[in-house]
C-alpha positions in Angstrom: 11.9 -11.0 -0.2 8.7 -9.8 0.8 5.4 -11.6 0.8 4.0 -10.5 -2.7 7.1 -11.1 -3.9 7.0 -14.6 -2.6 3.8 -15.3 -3.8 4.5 -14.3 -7.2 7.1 -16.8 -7.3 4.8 -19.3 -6.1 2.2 -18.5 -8.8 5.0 -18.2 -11.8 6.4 -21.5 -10.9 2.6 -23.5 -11.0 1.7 -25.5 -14.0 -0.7 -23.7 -16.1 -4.1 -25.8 -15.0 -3.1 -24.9 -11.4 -2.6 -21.5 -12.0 -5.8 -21.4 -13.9 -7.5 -22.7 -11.1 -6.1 -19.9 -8.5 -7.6 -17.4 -11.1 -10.9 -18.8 -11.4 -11.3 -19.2 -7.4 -9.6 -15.7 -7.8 -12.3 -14.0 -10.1 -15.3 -16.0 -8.0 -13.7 -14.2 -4.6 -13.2 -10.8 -6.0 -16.4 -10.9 -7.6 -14.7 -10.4 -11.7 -17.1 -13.3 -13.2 -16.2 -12.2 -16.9 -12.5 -12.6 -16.6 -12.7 -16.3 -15.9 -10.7 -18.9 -18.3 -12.6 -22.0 -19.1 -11.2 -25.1 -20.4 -11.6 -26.0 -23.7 -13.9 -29.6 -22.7 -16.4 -26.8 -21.2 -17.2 -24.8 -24.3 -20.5 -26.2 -25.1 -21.7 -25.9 -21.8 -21.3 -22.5 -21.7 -22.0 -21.6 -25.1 -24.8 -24.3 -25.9 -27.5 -21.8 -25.3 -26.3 -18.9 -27.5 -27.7 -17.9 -30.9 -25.3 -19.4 -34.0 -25.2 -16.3 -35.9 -24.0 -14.4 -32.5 -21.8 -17.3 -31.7 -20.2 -16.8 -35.6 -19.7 -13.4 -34.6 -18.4 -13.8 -31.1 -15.6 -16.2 -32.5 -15.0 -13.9 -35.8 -14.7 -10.8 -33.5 -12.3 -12.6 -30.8 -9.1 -15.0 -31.1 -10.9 -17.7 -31.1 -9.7 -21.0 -31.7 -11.1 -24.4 -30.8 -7.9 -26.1 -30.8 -6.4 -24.1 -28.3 -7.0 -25.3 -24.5 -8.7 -22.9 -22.6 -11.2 -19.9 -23.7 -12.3 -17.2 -22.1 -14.7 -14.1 -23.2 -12.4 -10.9 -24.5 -13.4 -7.3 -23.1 -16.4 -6.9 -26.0 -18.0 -10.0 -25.1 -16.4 -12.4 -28.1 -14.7 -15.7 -27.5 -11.0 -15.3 -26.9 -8.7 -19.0 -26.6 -4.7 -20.0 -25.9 -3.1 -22.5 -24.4 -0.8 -20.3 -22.2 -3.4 -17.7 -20.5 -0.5 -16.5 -18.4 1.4 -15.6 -21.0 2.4 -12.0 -22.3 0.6 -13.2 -25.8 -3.0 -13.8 -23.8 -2.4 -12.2 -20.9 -4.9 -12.9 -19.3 -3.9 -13.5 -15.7 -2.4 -10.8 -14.2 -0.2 -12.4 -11.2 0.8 -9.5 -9.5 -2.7 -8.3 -9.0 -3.8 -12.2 -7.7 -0.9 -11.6 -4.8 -1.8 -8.1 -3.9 -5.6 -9.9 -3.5 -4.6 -12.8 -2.1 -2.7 -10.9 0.6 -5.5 -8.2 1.2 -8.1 -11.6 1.3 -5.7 -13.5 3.3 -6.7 -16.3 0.8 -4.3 -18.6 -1.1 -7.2 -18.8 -3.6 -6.4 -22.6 -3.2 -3.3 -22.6 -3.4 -2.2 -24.3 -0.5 1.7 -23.3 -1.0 0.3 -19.0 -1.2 -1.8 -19.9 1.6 1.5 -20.9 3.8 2.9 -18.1 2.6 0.2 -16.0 4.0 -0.5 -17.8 7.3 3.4 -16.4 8.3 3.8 -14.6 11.2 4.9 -11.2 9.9 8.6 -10.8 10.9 8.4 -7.2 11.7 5.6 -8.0 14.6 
């Protein structure tokens, strides 16, 4: 098994707020601000400072809803929510393309089990 392959086992296996937490530190590294997930405790102070008739439409246009755990903003701007981000219903981390960063990076994105993982001596060397 190579090393993307081991790191996406790594990354399938983590509970959902720890994987949400590599994608975050995932998006800050690799500079995508706009696909960060937020947790649902957060919303306000994100969205505290918008316009309510633009946050009405932000949450009509998206899948928005407040009962779900984490949020995040869809492709057009509008609130998007689910509890499973991951998931092929969300989708909105993509794990392959974390490892492939993580290994071009060399970062575990703070995962400390990735960042074993890419700390290895290659066995080829």
């Amino acid at each position: 098994m190579d090393k993307k392959e081991r790191l996406i086992e790594v990354l399938e296996n983590l509970r959902v707020a720890e994987l949400v937490a590599v994608h975050n530190r995932y998006c800050e590294e690799c500079n995508y601000p706009d696909d960060e997930i937020y947790d649902m405790d957060s919303f306000e102070e994100y969205i505290g400072e918008i316009e309510p008739m633009r946050l009405v439409n932000m949450v009509y246009y998206g899948g928005f809803n407040p009962t779900d755990n984490y949020w995040w903003f869809d492709g057009n701007g509008n609130l998007a929510s689910g509890d499973y981000p991951e998931s092929s219903y969300c989708q909105q981390i993509y794990i392959s393309d974390i490892a492939s960063a993580m290994i071009c990076e060399g970062s575990g994105f703070g995962c400390d089990e990735c960042q074993e993982i890419l700390d290895e001596e290659d066995e080829d060397a």
